[in-house]
N, C-alpha and C positions, 0 to 999 in steps of 0.2 A: 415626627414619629421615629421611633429607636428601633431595629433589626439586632436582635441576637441572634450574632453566629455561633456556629460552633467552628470555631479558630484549629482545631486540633486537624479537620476534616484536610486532606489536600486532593486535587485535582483528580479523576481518572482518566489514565492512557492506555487505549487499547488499539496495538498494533495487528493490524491485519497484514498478511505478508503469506507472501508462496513464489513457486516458477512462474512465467508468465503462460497466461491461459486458467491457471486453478482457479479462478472464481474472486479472486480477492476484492475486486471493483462490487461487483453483486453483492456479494456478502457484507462488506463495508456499508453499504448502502443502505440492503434491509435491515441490518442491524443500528445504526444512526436513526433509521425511522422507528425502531420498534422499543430504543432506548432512548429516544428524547437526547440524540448528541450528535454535533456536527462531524461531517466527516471529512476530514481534509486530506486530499489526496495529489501526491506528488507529483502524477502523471499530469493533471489541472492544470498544478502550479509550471510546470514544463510548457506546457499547453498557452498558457498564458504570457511566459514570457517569450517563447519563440512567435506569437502574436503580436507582438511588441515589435517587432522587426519584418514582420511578412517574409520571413527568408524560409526555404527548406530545410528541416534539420541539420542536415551535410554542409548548408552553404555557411552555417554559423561557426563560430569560434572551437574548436575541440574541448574550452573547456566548460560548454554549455550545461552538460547535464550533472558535474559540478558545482555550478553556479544554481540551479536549479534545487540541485541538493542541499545549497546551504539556504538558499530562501526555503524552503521544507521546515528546517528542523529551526529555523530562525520565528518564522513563522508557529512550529509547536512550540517554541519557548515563550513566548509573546501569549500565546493564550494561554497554559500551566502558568503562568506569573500573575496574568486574572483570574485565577482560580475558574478558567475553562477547560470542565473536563471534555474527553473528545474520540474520536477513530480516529486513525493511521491509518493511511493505505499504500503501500508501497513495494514493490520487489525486493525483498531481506538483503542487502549486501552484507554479509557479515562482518568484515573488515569495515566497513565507513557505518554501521550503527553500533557497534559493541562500545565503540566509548560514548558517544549520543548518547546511546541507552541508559548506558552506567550514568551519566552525568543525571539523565531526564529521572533515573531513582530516588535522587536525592528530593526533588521538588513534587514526585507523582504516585501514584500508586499502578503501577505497569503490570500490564499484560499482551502475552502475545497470543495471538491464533495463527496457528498454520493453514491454508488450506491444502489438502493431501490431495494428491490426484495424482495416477499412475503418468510418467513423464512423457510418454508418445502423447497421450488423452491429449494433455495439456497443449503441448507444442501443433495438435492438430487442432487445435479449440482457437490459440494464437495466431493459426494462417489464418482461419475462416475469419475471425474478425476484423483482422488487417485485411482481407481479399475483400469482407461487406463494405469495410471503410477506407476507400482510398487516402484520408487525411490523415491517418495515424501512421502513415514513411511521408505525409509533409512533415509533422508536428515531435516525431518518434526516429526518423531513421530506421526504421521496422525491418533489419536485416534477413528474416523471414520470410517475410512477405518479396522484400524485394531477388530475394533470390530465387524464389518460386517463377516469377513473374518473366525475370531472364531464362530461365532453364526449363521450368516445368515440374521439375524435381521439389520434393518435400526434405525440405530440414530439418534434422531431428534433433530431440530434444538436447538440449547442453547439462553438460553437471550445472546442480542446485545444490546448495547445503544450506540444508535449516538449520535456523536462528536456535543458538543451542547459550542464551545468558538464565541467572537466576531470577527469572518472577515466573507469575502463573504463567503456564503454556497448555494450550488446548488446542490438538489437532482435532479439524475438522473436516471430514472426507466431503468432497465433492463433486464426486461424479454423477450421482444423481440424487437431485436435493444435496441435506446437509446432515450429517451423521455425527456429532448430535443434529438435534432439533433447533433451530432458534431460540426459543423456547429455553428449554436447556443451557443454551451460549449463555444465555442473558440468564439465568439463575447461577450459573457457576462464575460471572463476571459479578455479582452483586457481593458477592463472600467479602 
């Protein structure tokens, strides 16, 4: 039996990315379920390799979450090369993805989503989940968390700068629900 492709078609890449706390894990998520696409996300893959060693984040090499970074985007190249389109899910470093990006244009059809959330919201969304999960300052080094934990005191939020390269970009507010609509995401990602 013979499969006609359409060879022209390449890959779709949509990055999800914000500060940490705006929703990105959530929204990655329901959106890979709702668009029939895996969602690969970097924290996981962190996740997975500091599990390889049973060490606490702190007690590993300085350059782990470098190393993490490169199995990430090692890892999205590897499937864009199968013609597996897919979610990102990742905290935007600007500096260590604008040539990624650039490069991943040439093989994908790319998209970013922001999620937007006012930066205290965020960074207070960020304690709660490190305070519910004590394994995220094993797996993370959760400087957040772990300075709450000595002092008492809340840490607030850090400069963020969103991801500012040329493909689609769609902010989506997340403070409550999602502004667009899922709905919505997934018709203006179809263009």
């Amino acid at each position: 039996m013979w499969y006609i492709f359409d060879m022209n078609k390449i890959p779709k890449l949509i990055i999800v990315t914000g500060r940490p706390g705006s929703g990105k894990t959530t929204l990655a998520n329901k959106l890979g379920e709702l668009m029939y696409l895996p969602v690969v996300s970097r924290d996981e893959i962190k996740e997975g390799y500091v599990s390889t060693f049973n060490k606490r984040h702190n007690k590993l090499p300085k350059e782990t979450n470098k190393i993490a970074t490169d199995i990430f985007f090692k890892t999205i190249k590897l499937l864009l090369s199968n013609n597996v389109s897919m979610i990102v899910e990742a905290a935007f470093q600007h500096k260590v993805w604008l040539p990624q990006v650039t490069k991943l244009k040439k093989v994908a059809n790319v998209s970013i989503i922001i999620c937007d959330i006012d930066a205290q919201v965020a960074a207070r969304r960020h304690l709660k989940r490190g305070l519910k999960n004590p394994n995220r300052e094993f797996y993370h080094g959760d400087n957040r968390v772990t300075h709450f934990r000595k002092t008492g005191e809340f840490l607030a939020a850090g400069e963020w700068e969103a991801p500012s390269i040329d493909v689609q970009t769609i902010i989506v507010g997340t403070s409550k629900g999602y502004k667009p609509n899922l709905e919505s995401i997934k018709k203006k990602l179809k263009r």
